[in-house]
ROTI-538558 format. One record per residue (C-alpha): residue in three letters; residue number from 1; x negated, z negated, y. Coordinates in nm, 3 decimals. Layout:
ROTI-538558
 rest  nr      c1      c3      c2
  ALA NUM       X       Z       Y
...
end
This chain:
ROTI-538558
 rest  nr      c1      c3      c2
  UNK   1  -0.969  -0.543   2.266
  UNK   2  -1.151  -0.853   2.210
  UNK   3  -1.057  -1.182   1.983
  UNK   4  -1.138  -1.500   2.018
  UNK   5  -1.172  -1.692   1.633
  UNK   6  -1.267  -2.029   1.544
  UNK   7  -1.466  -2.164   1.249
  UNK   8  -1.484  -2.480   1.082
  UNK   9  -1.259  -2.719   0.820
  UNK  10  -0.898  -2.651   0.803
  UNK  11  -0.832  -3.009   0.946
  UNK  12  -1.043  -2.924   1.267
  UNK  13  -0.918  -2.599   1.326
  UNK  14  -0.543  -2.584   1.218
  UNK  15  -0.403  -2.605   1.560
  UNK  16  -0.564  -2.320   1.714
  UNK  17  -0.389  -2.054   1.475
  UNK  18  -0.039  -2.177   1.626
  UNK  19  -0.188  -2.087   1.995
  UNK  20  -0.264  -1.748   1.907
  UNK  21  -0.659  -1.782   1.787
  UNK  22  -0.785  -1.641   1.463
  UNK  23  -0.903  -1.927   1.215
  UNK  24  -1.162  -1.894   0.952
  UNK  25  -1.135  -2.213   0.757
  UNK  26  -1.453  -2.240   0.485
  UNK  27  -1.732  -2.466   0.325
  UNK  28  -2.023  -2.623   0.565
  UNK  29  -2.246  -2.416   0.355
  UNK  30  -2.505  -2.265   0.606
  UNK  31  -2.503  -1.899   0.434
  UNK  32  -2.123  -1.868   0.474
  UNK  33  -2.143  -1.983   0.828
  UNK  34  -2.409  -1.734   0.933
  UNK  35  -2.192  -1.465   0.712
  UNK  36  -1.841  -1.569   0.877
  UNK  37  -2.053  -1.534   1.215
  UNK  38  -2.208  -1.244   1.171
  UNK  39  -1.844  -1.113   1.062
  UNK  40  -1.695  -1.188   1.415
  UNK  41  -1.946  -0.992   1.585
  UNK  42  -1.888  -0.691   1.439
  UNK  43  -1.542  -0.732   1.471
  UNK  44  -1.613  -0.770   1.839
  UNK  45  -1.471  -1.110   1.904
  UNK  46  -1.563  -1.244   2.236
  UNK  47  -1.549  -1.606   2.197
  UNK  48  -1.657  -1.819   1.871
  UNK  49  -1.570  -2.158   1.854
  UNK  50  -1.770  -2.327   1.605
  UNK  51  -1.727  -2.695   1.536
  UNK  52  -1.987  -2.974   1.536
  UNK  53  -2.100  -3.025   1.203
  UNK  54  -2.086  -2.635   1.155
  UNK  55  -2.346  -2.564   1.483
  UNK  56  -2.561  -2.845   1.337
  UNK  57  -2.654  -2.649   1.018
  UNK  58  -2.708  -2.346   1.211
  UNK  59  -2.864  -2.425   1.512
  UNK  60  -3.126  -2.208   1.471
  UNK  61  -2.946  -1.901   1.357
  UNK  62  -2.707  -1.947   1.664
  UNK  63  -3.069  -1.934   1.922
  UNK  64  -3.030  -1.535   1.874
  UNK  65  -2.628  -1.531   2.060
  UNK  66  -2.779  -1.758   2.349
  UNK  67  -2.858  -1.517   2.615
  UNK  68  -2.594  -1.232   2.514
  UNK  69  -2.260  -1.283   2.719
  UNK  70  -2.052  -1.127   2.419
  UNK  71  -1.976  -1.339   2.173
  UNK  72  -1.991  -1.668   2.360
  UNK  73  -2.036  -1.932   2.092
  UNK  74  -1.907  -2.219   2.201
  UNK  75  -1.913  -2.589   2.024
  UNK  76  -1.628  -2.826   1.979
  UNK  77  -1.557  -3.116   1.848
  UNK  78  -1.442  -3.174   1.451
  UNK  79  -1.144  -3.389   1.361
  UNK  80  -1.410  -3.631   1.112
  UNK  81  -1.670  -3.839   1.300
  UNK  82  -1.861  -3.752   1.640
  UNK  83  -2.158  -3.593   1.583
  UNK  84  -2.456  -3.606   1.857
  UNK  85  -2.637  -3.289   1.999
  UNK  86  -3.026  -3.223   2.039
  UNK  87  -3.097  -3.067   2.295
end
C-alpha cells in the first residue's frame, strides 16, 4: 500500500501527522534531505511533500523524480518566510 510522508522543520510539518501523514522532521542539511528522500522511495511512498526551503537545496537532486508518476514530490510552503521559485 502506498504512504504519503512529508519532510521539513517540525514547525512546518507538525500538523500533517494529526491528519494521518507520516512526518520526517530533520536539519536543512542537503545530504540528509537527499537520504530522508531516497528513504521514502524505497519504502514506496507515493507522495512527498517537501517544503520550500528544503526543495531549494535540492533542486537538482529532485530533477531525477520529475518525469516518474511514483513518488510525486510535491512543494509546499514552510511556516518561516516565503521563499520564491526558479523556474
Amino acid at each position: 500500500m502506498y504512504k504519503i510522508g512529508v519532510i521539513g522543520d517540525e514547525d512546518s510539518i507538525l500538523g500533517f501527522s494529526s491528519i494521518g501523514m507520516d512526518t520526517f522532521s530533520i536539519a536543512q542539511e542537503r545530504e540528509e534531505i537527499k537520504k530522508t528522500i531516497e528513504e521514502l522511495v524505497e519504502k514506496e511512498y507515493a507522495i512527498i511533500y517537501l517544503t520550500e526551503k528544503m526543495s531549494l537545496l535540492v533542486e537538482d537532486y529532485l530533477l531525477k523524480y520529475r518525469q516518474k508518476q511514483i513518488p510525486a514530490i510535491i512543494t509546499i510552503p514552510s511556516s518561516s518566510r516565503k521563499t520564491t521559485f526558479r523556474q
